[in-house]
N, C-alpha and C positions, 0 to 999 in steps of 0.2 A: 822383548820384541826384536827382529832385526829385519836392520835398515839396508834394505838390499841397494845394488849400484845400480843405476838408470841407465837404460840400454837405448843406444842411437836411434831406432826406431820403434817408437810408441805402439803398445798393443793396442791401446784406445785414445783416437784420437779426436778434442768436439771442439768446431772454432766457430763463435759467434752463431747458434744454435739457438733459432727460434722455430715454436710452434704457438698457435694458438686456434682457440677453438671458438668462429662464430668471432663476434665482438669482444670474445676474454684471452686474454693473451697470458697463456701459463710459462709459455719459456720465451724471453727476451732477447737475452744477450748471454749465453752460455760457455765459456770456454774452458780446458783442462785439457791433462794429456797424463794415460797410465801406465808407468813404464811394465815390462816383462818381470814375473816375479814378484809383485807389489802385493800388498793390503792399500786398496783406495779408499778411503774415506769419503761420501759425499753426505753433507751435511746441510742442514737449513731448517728455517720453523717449519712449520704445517703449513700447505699450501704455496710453499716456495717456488713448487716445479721439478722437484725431485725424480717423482715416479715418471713423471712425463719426459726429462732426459731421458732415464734408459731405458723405457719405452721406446724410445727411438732410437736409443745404440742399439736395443735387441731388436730393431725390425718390427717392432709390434705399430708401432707408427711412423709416416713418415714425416720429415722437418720439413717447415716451409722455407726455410731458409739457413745458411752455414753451414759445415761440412763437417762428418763425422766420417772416421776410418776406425775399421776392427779389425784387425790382423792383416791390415791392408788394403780391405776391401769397404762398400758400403754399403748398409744392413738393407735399404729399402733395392739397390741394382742385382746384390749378389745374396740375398737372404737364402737360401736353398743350401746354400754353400756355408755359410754363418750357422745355418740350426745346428747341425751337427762337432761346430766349431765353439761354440758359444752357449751356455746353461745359464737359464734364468729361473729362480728362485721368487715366484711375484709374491708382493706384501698381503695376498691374500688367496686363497685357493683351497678346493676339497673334491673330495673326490667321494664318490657312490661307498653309501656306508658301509655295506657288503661287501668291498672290495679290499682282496686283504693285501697286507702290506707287498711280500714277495710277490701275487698276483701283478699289483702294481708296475712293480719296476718291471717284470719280468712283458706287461704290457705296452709299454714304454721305448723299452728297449729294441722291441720290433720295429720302434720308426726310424734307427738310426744303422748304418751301415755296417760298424765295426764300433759294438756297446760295450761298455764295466763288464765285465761278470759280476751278477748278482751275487752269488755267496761273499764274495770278496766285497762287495760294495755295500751290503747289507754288515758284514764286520766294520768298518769303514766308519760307517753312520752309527753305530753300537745297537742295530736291532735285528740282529740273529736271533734272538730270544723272543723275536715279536714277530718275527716271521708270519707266522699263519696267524695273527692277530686281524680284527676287521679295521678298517677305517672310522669307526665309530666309538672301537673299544681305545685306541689311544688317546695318551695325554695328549697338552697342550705342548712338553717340549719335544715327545715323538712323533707328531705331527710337523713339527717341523723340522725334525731330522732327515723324516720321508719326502718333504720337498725337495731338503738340499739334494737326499739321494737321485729324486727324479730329477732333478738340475743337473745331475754329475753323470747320467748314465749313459749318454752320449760322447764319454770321457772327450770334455771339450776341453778346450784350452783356456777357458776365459770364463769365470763364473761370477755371475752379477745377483748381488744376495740383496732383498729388498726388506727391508725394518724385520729381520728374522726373530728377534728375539723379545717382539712386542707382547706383553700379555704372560710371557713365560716366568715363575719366580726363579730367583738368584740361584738356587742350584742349577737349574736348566738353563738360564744363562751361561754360567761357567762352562756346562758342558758343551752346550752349543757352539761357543769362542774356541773351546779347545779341540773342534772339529774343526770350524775354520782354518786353525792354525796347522792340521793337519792336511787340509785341502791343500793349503800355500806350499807346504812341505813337498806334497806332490810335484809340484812344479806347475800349478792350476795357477792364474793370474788370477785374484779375486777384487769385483768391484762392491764395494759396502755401503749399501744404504743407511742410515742409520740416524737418532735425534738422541742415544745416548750416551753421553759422551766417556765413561766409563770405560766401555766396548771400544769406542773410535781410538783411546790412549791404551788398552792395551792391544788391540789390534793392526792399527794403521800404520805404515810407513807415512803416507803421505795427505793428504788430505783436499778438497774444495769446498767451501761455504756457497752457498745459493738463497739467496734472499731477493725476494719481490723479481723471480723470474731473470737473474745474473747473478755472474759470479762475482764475489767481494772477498774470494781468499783464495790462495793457492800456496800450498806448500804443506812445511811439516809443519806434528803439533808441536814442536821446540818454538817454530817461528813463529807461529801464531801468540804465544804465553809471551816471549820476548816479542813481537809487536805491541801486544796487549801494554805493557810493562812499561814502554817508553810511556804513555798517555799516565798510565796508573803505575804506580813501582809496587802497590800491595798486590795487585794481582800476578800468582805464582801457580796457575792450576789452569788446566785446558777449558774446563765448564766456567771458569770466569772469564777466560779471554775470548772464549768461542760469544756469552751473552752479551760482551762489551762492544764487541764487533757491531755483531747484531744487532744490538742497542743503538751504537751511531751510525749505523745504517737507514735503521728507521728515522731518526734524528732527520739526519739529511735528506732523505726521498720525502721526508712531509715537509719539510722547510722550501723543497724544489717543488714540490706540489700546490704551494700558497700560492 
């Protein structure tokens, strides 16, 4: 992995980011900042408030409260400006089964000003060879290659990938990380949803925990293992320090809850 240097100002910035829906409050207290160049890491159990942050970095909702900056701007004032700047990859999505793959992007591509070239962006994703395939006829990891592609065909600067590799077996994991890495290579800042921590340690420079709607971590997985380690010295591995975390977190919020 490499750990790139932190640029003066933040591609993405969330300070104290709440939303909440009705009487349920999904995001709290949210903060972090992704530098230019980065694998971000956003991690948390189920239900944490994950998708509901960038949902609201990408515009797709607005916050009821705290400030978030995307390339300067902010998604709910300047979002028009943001589409074409920004690719999101959501944790679930399909598209008419009939619809074939190059159809697709090549559909796509008409909403943005100045798009990928498909030939190039279909090599890119590794489905040149599936081109005239339907929507119906792909797997589960070419399904979600054709996300990223439709994520990416706006050649944004900023791609925010949402648990992509759920569902997918270990081959198609690897492959799909190893597109990742070639997204970053590009010079695409990528924001990473993600609950597998596997993916998070070989992809991330950086990383945020998000449990019960705030952040409880910010930094790398080096800092988090050594956080872990002063409380525990056996724990030496990201999947222990990330559950330990988490662990006394719940700890705490139900002690504060008595």
């Amino acid at each position: 992995m490499i750990r790139t240097t932190p640029s003066h100002q933040p591609v993405i910035a969330v300070r104290g980011l709440r939303k909440a829906f009705g009487p349920k409050v999904a995001v709290a207290d949210v903060s972090f900042a992704v530098d230019a160049g980065e694998i971000f890491g956003l991690l948390g159990p189920n239900g944490a408030g994950k998708t509901t942050t960038v949902e609201c970095i990408s515009g797709m909702l607005e916050s009821d409260d705290g400030g978030i900056s995307v390339l300067g701007r902010h998604p709910s004032q300047e979002g028009t400006v943001l589409r074409s700047l920004v690719g999101y990859q959501m944790q679930t999505s399909a598209l008419p089964s009939t619809l074939r793959v190059e159809e697709a992007l090549r559909v796509f591509a008409s909403f943005y000003p100045k798009p990928a070239a498909v030939p190039e962006l279909l090599d890119t994703v590794g489905l040149t060879h599936r081109r005239k395939a339907a929507f119906s006829a792909l797997s589960g990891g070419e399904r979600q290659r054709l996300s990223i592609a439709l994520a990416l065909i706006g050649n944004p600067r900023v791609a925010i990938l949402d648990e992509l590799t759920t569902g997918l077996d270990p081959q198609g994991r690897r492959d799909v990380w190893a597109l990742v890495e070639r997204i970053r290579a590009s010079g695409i800042t990528v924001l990473l949803v993600s609950h597998f921590l596997d993916e998070v340690e070989r992809l991330c420079d950086r990383l945020a925990i998000i449990a019960d709607g705030r952040t409880i971590f910010d930094g790398t997985p080096e800092h988090l293992i050594a956080r872990a380690a002063e409380a525990n010295p056996e724990i030496d591995n990201l999947e222990d320090a990330y559950l330990a975390l988490v662990d006394a977190n719940q700890t705490h919020y139900e002690g504060a809850s008595a």
